[in-house]
N, C-alpha and C positions, 0 to 999 in steps of 0.2 A: 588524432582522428584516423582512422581508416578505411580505408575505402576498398573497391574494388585493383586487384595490381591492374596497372594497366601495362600490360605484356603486351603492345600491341605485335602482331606478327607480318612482317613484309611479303606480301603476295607477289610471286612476278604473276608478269599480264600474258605467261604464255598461254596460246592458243588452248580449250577445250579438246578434248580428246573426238575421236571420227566423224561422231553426228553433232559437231558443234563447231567442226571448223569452218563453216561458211558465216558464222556470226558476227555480227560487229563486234568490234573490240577496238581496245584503247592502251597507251603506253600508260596511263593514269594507276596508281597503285589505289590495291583496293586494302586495306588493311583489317582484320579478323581479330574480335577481343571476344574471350568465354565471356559469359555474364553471369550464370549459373544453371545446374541439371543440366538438359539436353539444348540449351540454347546459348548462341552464338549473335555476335553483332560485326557487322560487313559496315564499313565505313568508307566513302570514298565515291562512291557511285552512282551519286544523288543524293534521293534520302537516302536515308539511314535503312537497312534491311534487315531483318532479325531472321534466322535462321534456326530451327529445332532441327537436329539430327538424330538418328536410330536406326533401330534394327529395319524398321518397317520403306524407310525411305528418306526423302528431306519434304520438309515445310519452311515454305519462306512467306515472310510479309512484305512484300512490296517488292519489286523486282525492279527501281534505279531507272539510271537514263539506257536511254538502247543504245547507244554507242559503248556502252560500260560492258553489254551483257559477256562477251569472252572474257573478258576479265574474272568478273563477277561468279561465273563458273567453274572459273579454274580458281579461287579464293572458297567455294564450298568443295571441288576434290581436294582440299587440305583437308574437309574435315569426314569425310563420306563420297565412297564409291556408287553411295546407294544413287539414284534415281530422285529428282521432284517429282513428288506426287501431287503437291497441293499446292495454291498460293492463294494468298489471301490479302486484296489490297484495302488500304486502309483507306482509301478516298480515289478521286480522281485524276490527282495532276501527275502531270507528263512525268516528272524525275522519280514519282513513287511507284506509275503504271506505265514508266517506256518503253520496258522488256518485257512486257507481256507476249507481246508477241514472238522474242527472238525466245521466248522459253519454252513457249509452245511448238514452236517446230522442232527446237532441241532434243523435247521428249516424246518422240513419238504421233503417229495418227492411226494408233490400232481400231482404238473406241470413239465411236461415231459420236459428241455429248451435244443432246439438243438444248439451245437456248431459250425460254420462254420471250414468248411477245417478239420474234424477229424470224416473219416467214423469209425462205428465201439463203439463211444462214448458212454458211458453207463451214461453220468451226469446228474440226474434227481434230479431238486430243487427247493422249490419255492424263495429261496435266488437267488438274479441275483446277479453275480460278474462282475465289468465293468472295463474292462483293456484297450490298445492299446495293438495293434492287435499284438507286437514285443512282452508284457510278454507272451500271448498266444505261441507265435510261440518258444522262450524258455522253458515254461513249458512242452509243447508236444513232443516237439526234443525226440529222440530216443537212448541213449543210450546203445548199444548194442538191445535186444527186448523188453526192456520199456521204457516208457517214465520216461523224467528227474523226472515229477508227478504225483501223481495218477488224474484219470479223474476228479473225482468231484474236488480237489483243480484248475482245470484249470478257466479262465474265461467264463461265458457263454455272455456275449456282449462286443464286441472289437469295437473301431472303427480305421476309419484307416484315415491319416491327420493329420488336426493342431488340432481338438476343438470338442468336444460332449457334448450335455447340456442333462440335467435331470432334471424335476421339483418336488420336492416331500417336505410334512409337509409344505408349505405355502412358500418357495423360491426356487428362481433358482440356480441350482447347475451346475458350469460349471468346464469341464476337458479342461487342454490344456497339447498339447502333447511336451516335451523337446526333440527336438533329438540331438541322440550323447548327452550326459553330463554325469549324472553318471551313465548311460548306454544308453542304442537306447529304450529303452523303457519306461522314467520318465512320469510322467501325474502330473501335478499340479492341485489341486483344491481349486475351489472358491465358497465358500457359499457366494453368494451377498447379501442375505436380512439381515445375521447376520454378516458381513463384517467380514471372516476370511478365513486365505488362507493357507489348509495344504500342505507342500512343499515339502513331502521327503526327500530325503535324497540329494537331489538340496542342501540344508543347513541341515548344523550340527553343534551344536553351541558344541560340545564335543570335535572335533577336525577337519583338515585341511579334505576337501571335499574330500570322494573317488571318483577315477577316475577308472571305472571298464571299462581298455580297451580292455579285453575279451570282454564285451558284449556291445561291441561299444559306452561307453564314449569318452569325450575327456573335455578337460581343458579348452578350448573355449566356448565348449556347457553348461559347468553350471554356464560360465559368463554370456553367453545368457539368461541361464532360471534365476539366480539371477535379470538378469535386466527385465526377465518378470513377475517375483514377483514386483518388485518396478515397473513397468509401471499401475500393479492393485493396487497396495499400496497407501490409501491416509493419511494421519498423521491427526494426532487432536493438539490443540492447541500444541505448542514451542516442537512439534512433540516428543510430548507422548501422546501414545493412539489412535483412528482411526483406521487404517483394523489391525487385530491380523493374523502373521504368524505363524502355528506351523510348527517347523523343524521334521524332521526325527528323531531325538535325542537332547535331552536337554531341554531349558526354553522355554517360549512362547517368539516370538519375537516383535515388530513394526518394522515399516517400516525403523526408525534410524539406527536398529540391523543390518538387513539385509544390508544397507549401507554400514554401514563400515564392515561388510564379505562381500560382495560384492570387494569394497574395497582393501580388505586384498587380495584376490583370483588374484586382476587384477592385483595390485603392484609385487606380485612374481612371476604372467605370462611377465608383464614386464623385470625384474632383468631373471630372466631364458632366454627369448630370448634373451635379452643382452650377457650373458654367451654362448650363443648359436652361437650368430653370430663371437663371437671371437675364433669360433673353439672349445671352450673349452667340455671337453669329458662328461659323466657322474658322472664320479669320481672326477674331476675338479669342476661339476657344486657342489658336495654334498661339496666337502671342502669351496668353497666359500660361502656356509651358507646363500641363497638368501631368506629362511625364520626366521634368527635368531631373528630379534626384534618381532616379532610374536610367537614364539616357546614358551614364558610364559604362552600364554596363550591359543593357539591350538596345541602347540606339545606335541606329545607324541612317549615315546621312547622303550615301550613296550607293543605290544595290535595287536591286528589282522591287524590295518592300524596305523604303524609307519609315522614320520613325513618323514624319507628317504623313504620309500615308496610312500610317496604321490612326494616327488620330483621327484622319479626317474618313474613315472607316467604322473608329469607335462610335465618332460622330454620330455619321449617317444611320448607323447599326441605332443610337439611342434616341436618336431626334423619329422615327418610325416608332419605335417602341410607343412614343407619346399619348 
């Protein structure tokens, strides 16, 4: 078999050059694998951050925890002197959108970018952040008299729909929007001229998918968007190699990986409505163990998303559906 080399490369955590020494930063190594063409994968930081480099500038998907962001910057001057132009987050949570904000002061406030639907907005960048229009409408929610985020971490371009394309460094870079799955507001992207498709947290090869039914996932919807990963997915010979997936957390994947997580996801939405339709309760469903031959190797039974929490997740996600 072969696979992608994994050369990973050791990043020191020193400090970002003039306009970026006052950024959090971490002794944490951020470590930098090619994937293929113009794209790059940052590991270390949070999630997983994919990175396109070129003539034109950098594009990143996800910008990590904000504690990471020095780091993180000085792990892309390994690969480009150039400038963030872009970022594009893939959902809403903290470790995918913590540096938004330390990237935005990083790069500038030449151009004034107004935000739609937020009178009042003080976010001046020339970094564009490009979300669906649901992280926006989370990060600004109001918590008592602030917002969930400060203004500059919010999105300055949303769209609203299935799809938004961008062309920047010599290909087309397309979003497509997941709803409902591991929240209402996933966005999948696709670099098509370097055939690689960062997923979010849609896939997570660390363990069993969250289902964040707070913020409008469901157990359905990231069967959906897995199988709208493989509808772009094309394999290379005896299907290794061909479009590369980076997950939200872990390895790089193909199109195979994604398969059988795909797979794995449907089998236990299977067995769970089974257990469903025989009455059987929540506490029913967890003793009958409907992810045991799978638990070797996505369970986990201690961490912020236990393997019972994702069932009792699956649950609740398919007992609504009813």
């Amino acid at each position: 078999m072969t696979r992608i080399a994994i050369a990973w490369l050791g990043v020191a955590a020193a400090g970002a050059a003039s306009a970026q020494t006052n950024l959090n930063s971490s002794s944490a190594e951020v470590q930098v694998l090619p994937v293929q063409g113009n794209v790059y994968l940052l590991a270390g930081a949070g999630g997983n951050i994919t990175v396109q480099a070129g003539q034109s500038g950098i594009l990143v998907v996800d910008t990590g925890s904000p504690e990471m962001t020095g780091t993180i910057l000085a792990a892309i001057r390994k690969l480009s002197d150039k400038p963030v132009r872009y970022i594009i987050n893939t959902q809403v949570d903290a470790d995918h959108t913590g540096g938004n904000e330390n990237f935005a002061k990083a790069f500038g406030s030449a151009t004034t970018v107004s935000v739609v639907n937020t009178p009042g907005s003080s976010a001046s960048q020339t970094v564009q952040i490009f979300a669906h229009d649901n992280v926006l409408a989370r990060m600004s929610a109001r918590n008592g008299t602030q917002p969930a985020r400060p203004d500059t971490a919010w999105p300055t371009e949303t769209y609203i729909g299935d799809a938004k394309e961008l062309y920047f460094n010599g290909e087309a870079v397309l979003m497509y929007h997941m709803p409902a799955a591991h929240t209402d507001g996933d966005t999948i992207v696709h670099f098509r001229g370097s055939d690689v498709v960062s997923a979010g947290d849609l896939l997570d090869m660390t363990h069993y998918p969250i289902i964040d039914l707070q913020r409008g996932g469901s157990l359905q919807g990231v069967i959906d968007g897995l199988n709208r990963i493989l509808d772009i997915a094309v394999p290379a010979h005896h299907e290794e190699g061909g479009t590369y997936v980076i997950p939200g957390h872990g390895r790089i994947c193909d199109e195979f990986d994604v398969v059988e997580y795909r797979d794995m996801v449907t089998i236990i939405r299977d067995r769970i409505q089974a257990l469903i339709k025989k009455g059987m309760t929540l506490e029913q469903v967890r003793a009958a163990r409907p992810t045991g031959d799978y638990d070797p190797e996505y369970g986990v039974g201690s961490s912020a998303w236990t393997t019972d929490r994702f069932v009792e997740a699956a649950y609740r996600s398919l007992v609504g559906k009813r």
